[in-house]
C-alpha positions as CSV (number, residue, x, y, z in Angstrom):
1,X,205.2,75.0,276.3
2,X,208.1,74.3,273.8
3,X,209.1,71.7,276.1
4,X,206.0,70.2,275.7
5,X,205.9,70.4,272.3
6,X,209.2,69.0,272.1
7,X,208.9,65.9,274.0
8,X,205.1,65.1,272.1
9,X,207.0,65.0,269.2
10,X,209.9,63.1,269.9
11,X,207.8,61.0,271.2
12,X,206.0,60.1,267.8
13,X,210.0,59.7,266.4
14,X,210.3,57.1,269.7
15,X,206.8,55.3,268.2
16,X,208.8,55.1,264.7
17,X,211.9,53.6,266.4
18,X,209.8,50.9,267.9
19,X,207.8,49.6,264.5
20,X,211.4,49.9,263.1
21,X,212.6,47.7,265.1
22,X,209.3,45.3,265.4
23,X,209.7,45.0,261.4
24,X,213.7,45.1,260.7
25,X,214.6,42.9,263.6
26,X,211.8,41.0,265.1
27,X,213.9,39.0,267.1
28,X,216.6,41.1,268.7
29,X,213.4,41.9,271.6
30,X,216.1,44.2,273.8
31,X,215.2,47.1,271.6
32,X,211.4,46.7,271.8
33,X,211.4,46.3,275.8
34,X,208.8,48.9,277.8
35,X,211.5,49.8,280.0
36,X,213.8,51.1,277.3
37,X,211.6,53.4,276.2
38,X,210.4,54.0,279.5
39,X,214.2,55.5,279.8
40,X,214.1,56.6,276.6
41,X,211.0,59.0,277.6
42,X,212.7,60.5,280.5
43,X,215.7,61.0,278.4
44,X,213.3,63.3,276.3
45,X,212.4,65.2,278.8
46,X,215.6,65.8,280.3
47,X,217.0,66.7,276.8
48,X,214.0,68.7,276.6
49,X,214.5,71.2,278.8
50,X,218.5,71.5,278.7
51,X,218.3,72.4,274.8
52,X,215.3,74.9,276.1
53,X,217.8,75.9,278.7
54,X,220.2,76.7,276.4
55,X,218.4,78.4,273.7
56,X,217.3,81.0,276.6
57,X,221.1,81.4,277.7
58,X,222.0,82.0,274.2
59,X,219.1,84.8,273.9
60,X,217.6,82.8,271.2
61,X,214.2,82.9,273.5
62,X,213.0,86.2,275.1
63,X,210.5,88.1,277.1
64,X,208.0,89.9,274.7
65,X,206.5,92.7,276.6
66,X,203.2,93.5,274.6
67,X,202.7,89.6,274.9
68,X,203.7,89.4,278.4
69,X,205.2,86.1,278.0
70,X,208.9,84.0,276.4
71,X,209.1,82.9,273.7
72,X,211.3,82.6,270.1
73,X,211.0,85.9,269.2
74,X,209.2,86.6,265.8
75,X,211.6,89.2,265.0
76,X,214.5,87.1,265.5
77,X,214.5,84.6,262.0
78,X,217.6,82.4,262.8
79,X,216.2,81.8,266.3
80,X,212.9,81.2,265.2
81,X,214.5,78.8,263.0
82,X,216.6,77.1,265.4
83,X,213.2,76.4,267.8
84,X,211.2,75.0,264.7
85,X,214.6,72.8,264.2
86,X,214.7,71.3,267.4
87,X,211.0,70.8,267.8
88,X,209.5,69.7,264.8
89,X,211.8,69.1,261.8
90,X,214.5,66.8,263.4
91,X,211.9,64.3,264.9
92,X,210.0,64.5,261.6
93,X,213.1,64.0,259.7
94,X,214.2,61.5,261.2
95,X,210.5,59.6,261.3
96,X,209.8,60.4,257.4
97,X,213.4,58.6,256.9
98,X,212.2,55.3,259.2
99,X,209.4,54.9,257.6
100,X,210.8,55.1,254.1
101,X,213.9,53.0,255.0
102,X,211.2,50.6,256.7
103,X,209.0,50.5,253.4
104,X,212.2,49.6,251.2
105,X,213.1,46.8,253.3
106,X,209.4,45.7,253.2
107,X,209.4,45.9,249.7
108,X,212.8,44.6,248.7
109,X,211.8,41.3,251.6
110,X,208.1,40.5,250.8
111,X,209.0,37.3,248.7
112,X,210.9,36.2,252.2
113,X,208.1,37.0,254.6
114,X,206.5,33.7,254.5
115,X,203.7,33.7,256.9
116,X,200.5,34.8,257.5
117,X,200.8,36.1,260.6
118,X,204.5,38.0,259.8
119,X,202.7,39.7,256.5
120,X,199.7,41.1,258.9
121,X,201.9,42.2,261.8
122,X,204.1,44.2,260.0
123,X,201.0,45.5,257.4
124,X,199.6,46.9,261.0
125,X,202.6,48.3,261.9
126,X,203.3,50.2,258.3
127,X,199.5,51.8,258.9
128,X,200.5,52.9,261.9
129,X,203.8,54.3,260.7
130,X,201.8,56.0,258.0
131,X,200.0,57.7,259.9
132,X,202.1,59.0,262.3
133,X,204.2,60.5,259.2
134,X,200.3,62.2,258.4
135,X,200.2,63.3,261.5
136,X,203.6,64.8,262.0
137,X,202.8,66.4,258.7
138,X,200.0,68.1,259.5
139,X,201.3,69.6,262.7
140,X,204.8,70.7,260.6
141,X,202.8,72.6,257.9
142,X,200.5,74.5,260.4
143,X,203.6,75.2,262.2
144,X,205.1,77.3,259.4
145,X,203.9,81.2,260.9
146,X,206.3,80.3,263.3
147,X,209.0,80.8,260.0
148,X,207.1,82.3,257.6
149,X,206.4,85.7,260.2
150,X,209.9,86.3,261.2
151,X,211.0,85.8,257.1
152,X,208.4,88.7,256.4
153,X,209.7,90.5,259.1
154,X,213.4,90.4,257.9
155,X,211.9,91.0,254.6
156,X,209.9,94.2,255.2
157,X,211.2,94.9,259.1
158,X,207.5,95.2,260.3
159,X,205.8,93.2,262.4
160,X,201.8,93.2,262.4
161,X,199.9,93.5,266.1
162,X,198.2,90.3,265.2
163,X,201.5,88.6,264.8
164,X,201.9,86.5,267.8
165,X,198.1,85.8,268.6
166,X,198.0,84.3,264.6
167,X,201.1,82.2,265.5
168,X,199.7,80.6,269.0
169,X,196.1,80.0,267.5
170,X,197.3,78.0,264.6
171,X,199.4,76.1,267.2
172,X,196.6,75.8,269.4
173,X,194.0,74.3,266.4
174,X,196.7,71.9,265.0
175,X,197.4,70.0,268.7
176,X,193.6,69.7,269.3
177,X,193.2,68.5,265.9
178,X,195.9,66.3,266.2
179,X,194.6,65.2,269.4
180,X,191.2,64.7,268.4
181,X,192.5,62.7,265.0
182,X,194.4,60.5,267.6
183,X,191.8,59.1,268.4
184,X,190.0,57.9,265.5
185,X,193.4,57.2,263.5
186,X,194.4,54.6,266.6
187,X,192.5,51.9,267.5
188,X,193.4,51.8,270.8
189,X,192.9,55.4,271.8
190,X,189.8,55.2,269.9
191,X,188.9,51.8,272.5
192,X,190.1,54.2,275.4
193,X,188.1,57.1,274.2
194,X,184.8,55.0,274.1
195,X,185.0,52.9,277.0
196,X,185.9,56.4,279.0
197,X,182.3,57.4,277.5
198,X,180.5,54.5,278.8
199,X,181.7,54.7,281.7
200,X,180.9,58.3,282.1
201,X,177.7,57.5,281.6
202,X,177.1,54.6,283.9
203,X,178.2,57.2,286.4
C-alpha cells in the first residue's frame, strides 16, 4: 500500500517534470522522450520499495496486532512523520515549486511568446499543471490523521479504538475521489472513460 501510494504520487511530480520541460525548453526534446519516463517510472518503483524497505529495517513501520496488519505506527509521531514525508509532501513540494517557477517564467516571457499556437500549448499545459497541484492538494490535506493522530497521541498518550479505521477511510475516500475527479479534470481520461462506456454497452 505505501508503495503504491508512493509511486501514484511521484508520478504526478514526473507529469510536472514533463510540462516543465514542454514550457521552459520546448526544444531540448531528450527530456520530453516516452522512454525516459518510461525509466523514470521504474525508477519510482524501485526507489519505492527500497525507502519502504528501509523505513521497516529502521522500525519506523510495524506490525499492529489489534489491526492485524504493518503500517507507520500511529503512536510513533516522528515515523509517522517520516512516511507522510516521503509519500506525499516531497512530490508535492517539489510539484507546487514547478508550477510556480513555471508560472514566473510564463509571466516574466509572454511579450516573447509570439505565436498562436506557442500561447495555446503552453495555456493547456498550465491547466493541466493547475490541476494536478489541486489534486495533490486535496489528497495532502485528507492525509493529515495520518499526523494529526500520532500528535494527539504524544500530546495526551491515548490512542482511541477508532484510530486506525478513521485514518485508512479518509485514505480510502480521498484516492477514489481523486480517481473519480481524474476523470472529469483530464480530457483524455474523461475520452477513455466514455468510449470504455460505449463500448460496454455495445457488448
Amino acid at each position: 500500500m505505501y508503495i503504491n501510494g508512493h509511486v501514484y504520487f511521484y508520478s504526478f511530480l514526473l507529469q510536472a517534470i514533463y510540462r516543465f520541460y514542454r514550457i521552459l525548453y520546448p526544444k531540448q526534446t531528450k527530456f520530453q522522450s516516452f522512454r525516459l519516463y518510461a525509466i523514470a517510472s521504474g525508477i519510482l518503483w524501485i526507489n519505492g520499495c527500497w525507502q519502504m524497505l528501509t523505513s521497516l529495517i529502521m522500525g519506523h513501520i510495524d506490525y499492529i496486532p489489534e489491526e492485524f496488519h504493518c503500517q507507520f505506527p500511529l503512536t510513533y509521531l516522528s515515523g509517522s512523520l517520516i512516511g507522510l514525508s516521503i509519500i506525499y509532501l516531497i512530490p508535492y513540494i517539489l510539484t507546487v515549486l514547478c508550477y510556480i517557477y513555471t508560472m514566473y517564467w510564463v509571466r516574466k516571457r509572454s511579450v516573447q511568446l509570439r505565436t498562436i499556437n506557442q500561447r495555446i500549448d503552453i495555456r493547456r499545459d498550465l491547466i493541466i499543471f493547475q490541476r494536478i497541484v489541486i489534486l495533490l492538494t486535496f489528497v495532502t490535506l485528507v492525509a493529515m490523521p495520518h499526523v494529526i493522530i500520532p500528535m494527539v497521541y504524544a500530546v495526551f498518550g491515548h490512542l482511541l479504538s477508532w484510530a486506525y479505521p478513521f485514518e485508512w477511510l479518509t485514505t480510502m475516500i480521498a484516492l477514489v475521489d481523486v480517481a473519480i475527479i481524474q476523470i472529469f479534470m483530464f480530457p483524455f481520461l474523461k475520452k477513455l472513460f466514455f468510449q470504455f462506456r460505449i463500448f460496454s454497452f455495445n457488448r
